[in-house]
C-alpha positions as CSV (number, residue, x, y, z in Angstrom):
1,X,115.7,82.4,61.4
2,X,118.5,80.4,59.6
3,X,121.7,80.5,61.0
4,X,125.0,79.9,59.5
5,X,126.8,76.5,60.6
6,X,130.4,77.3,60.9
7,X,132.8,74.5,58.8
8,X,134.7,71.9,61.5
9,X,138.0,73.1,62.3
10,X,140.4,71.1,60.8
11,X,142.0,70.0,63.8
12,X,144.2,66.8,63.6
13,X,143.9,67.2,59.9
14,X,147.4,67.8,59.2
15,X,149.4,64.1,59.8
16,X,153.2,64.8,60.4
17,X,155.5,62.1,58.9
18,X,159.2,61.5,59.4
19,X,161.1,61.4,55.8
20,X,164.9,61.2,55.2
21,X,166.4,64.2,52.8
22,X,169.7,64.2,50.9
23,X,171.3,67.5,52.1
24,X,174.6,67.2,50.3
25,X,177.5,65.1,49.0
26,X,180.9,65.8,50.4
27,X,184.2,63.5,49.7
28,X,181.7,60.8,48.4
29,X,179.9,61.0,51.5
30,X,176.2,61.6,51.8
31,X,174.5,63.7,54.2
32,X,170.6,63.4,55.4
33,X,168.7,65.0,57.7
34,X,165.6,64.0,59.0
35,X,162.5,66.0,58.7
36,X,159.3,66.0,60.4
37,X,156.8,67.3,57.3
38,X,153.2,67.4,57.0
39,X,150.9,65.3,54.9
40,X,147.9,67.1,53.8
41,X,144.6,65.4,54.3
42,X,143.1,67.2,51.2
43,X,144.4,68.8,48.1
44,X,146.7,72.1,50.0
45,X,146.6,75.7,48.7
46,X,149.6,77.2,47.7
47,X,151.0,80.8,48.4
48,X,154.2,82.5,47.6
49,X,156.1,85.3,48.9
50,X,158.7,86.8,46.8
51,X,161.6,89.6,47.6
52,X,164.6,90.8,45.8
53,X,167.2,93.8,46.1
54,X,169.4,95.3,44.1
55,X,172.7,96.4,45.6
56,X,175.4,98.8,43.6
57,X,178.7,97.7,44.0
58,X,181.9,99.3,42.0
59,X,181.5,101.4,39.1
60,X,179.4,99.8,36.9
61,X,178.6,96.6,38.6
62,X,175.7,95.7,40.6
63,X,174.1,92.3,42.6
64,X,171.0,91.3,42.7
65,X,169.5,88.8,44.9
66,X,166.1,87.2,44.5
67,X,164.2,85.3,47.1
68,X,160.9,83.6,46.6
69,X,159.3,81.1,49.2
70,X,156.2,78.8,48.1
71,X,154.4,76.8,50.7
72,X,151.3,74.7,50.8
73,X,148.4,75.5,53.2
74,X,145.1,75.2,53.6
75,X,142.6,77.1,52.0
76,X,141.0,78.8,55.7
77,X,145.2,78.9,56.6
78,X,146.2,81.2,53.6
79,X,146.3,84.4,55.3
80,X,148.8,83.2,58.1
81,X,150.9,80.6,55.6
82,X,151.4,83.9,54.0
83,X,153.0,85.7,57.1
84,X,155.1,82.7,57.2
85,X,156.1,82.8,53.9
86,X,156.7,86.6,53.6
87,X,158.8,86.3,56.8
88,X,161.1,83.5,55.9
89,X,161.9,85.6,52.4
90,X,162.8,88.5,54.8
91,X,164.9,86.1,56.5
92,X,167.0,84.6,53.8
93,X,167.0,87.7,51.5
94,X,169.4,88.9,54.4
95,X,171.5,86.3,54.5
96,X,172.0,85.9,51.2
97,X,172.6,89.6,50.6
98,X,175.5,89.1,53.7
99,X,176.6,86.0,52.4
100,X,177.6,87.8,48.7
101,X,178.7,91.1,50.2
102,X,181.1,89.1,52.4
103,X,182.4,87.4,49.7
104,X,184.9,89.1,47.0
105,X,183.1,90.0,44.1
């Protein structure tokens, strides 16, 4: 009788690191925020989750807004980094469309 010998989890296999980002550059002065990101142990998957809507405004004139979000994962992780994904474009797609609507066109 064989049996199948599950893969390791990959526990402790994601290392988070500190790194400084440049967020912006207002009146000469630049902003940075620090981030907490993860360094992959191996060579990550990637998915993406992309979302867009098209809104009529006056006669004639319509917006469209377009959100795609691309993440890296691992391989076993790709069905949840997709969730992840696909939620975050739900997110922003929303605020973005708001953010224009709000706005004068």
């Amino acid at each position: 009788m064989s049996r199948i010998r599950k893969k390791p989890a990959l526990k402790n296999a994601v290392k988070t690191i500190r790194v400084t980002s440049k967020l912006n550059t207002i009146d000469d002065e630049e902003i940075y925020e620090e981030l907490d990101v993860e360094d992959f142990v191996v060579d990550p998957a990637f998915v993406r989750a992309s979302a867009g809507v098209t809104k009529s405004l006056k006669q004639y004139e319509s917006l469209r807004v377009d959100v795609s979000v691309t993440l890296p994962c691992y391989k076993e992780d790709i069905l949840r980094a997709h969730g992840v994904a696909a939620d975050m474009v739900s997110t922003l797609l929303d605020e973005e469309l708001s953010r224009y609507l709000n706005e004068d066109l």
